[in-house]
C-alpha positions in Angstrom: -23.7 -9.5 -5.9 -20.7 -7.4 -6.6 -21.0 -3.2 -6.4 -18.9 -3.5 -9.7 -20.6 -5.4 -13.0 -17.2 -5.7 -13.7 -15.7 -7.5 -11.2 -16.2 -11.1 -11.3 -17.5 -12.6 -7.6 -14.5 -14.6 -6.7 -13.0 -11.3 -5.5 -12.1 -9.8 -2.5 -12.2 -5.8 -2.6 -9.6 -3.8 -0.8 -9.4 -0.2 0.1 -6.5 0.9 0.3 -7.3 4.4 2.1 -9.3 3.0 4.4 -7.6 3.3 7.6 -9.7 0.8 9.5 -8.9 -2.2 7.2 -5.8 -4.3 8.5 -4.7 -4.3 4.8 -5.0 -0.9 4.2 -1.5 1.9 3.2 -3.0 4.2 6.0 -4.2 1.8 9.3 -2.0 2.9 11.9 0.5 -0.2 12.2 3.9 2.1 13.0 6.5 -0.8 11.6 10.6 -0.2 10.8 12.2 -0.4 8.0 15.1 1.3 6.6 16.2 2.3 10.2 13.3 3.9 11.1 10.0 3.9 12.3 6.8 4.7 10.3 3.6 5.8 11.4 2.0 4.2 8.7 2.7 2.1 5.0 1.7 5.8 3.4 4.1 7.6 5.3 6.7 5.3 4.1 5.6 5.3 0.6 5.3 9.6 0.2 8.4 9.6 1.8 11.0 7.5 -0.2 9.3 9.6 -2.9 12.0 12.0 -2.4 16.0 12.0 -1.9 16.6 14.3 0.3 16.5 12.9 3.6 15.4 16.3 5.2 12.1 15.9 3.0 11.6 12.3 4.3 12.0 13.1 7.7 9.3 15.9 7.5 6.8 13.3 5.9 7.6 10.5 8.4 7.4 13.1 11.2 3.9 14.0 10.1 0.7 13.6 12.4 -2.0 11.9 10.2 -2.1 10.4 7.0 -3.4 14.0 5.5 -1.0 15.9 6.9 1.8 13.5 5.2 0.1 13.7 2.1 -0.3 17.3 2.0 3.9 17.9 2.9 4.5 15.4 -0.1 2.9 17.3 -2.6 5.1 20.8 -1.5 8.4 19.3 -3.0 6.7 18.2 -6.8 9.8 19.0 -8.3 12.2 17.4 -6.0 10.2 13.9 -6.7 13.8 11.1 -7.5 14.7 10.3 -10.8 13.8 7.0 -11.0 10.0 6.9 -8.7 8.1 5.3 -11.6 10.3 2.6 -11.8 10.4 2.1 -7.9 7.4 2.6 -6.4 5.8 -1.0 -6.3 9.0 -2.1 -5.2 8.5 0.4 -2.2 4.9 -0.1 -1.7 5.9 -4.4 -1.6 8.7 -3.5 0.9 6.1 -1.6 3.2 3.4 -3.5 2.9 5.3 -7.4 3.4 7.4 -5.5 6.5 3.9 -4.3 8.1 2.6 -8.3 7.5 6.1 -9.3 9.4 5.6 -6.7 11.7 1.8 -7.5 13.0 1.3 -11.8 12.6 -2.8 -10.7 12.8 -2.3 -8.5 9.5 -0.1 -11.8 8.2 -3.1 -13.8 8.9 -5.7 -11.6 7.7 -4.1 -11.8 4.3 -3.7 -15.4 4.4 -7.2 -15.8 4.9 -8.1 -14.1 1.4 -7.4 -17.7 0.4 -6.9 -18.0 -2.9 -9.3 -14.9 -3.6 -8.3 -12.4 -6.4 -7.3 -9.0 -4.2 -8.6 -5.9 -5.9 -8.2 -2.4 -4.9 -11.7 -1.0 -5.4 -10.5 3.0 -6.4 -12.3 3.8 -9.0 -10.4 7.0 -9.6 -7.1 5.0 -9.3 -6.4 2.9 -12.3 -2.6 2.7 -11.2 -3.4 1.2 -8.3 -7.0 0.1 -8.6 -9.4 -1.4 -10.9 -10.4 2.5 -12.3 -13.9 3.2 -12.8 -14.0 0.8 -16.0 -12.5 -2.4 -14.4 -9.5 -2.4 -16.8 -6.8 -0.6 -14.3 -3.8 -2.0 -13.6 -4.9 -3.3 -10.2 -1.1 -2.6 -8.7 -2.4 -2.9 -5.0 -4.6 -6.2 -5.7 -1.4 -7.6 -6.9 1.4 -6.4 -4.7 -1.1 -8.1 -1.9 -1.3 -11.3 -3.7 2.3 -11.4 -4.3 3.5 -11.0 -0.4 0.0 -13.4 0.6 1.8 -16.3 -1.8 5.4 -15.0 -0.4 3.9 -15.4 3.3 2.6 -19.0 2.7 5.9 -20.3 1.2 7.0 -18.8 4.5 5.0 -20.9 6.0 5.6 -24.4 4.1 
């Protein structure tokens, strides 16, 4: 039986905060991309909220997830131009380059089968279902989209 009423059972729920789930933003897979190396997919993400490259060293540089997240929220106003049209095209990047980067976080995507992903926030309605079950689900999808990406791969 599903936590949710909402949610139908055919589902598979993801977290993205959880750090101990392979498929999480803040598991501790370091992977590169843009000629660097990130601690984490929520490093990367916080960081390429910003344009000034001082401000996304200091972010990448960070210790913990918490830490990063605290340092992104000093530069508010700084925040580029154009995030809100970007930022599932940066959470995708992330996320498909961690899958290349470990074949075990690959796999454990694949084997979702053909499973609706959803990102079980319930505060999140951007990223996750939202407390209702009518959010926008971002996460769920950006998953499903790189899990069909990495089969093609694969034909």
């Amino acid at each position: 039986m599903s936590l949710f009423t909402g949610i139908n059972e055919d589902v598979t729920l993801v977290a993205m905060f959880d750090a101990h789930f392979l498929l999480s933003r803040t598991s501790a897979h370091p992977f590169n991309l843009d000629n660097q190396t990130w601690p984490t997919v929520e490093h990367y993400y916080l960081a390429m909220r910003f344009e000034n490259q001082n401000d996304k060293d200091i972010i990448q540089s960070a210790k913990s997830v918490a830490e990063a997240q605290k340092l992104s929220k000093r530069w508010f106003k700084k925040k580029r131009a154009d995030w809100k049209k970007v930022e599932t095209v940066v959470m995708t990047r992330a996320l498909y380059t961690k899958c290349k980067t470990y074949p075990e976080i690959a796999q454990a995507l694949l084997d979702t089968g053909n499973e609706a992903l959803v990102e079980s926030s319930v505060y999140d309605h951007f990223w996750g279902c939202g407390r209702d079950q009518r959010g926008d689900n971002h996460y769920g999808i950006i998953l499903m989209n790189i899990r069909d990406k990495l089969r093609s791969e694969l034909a």
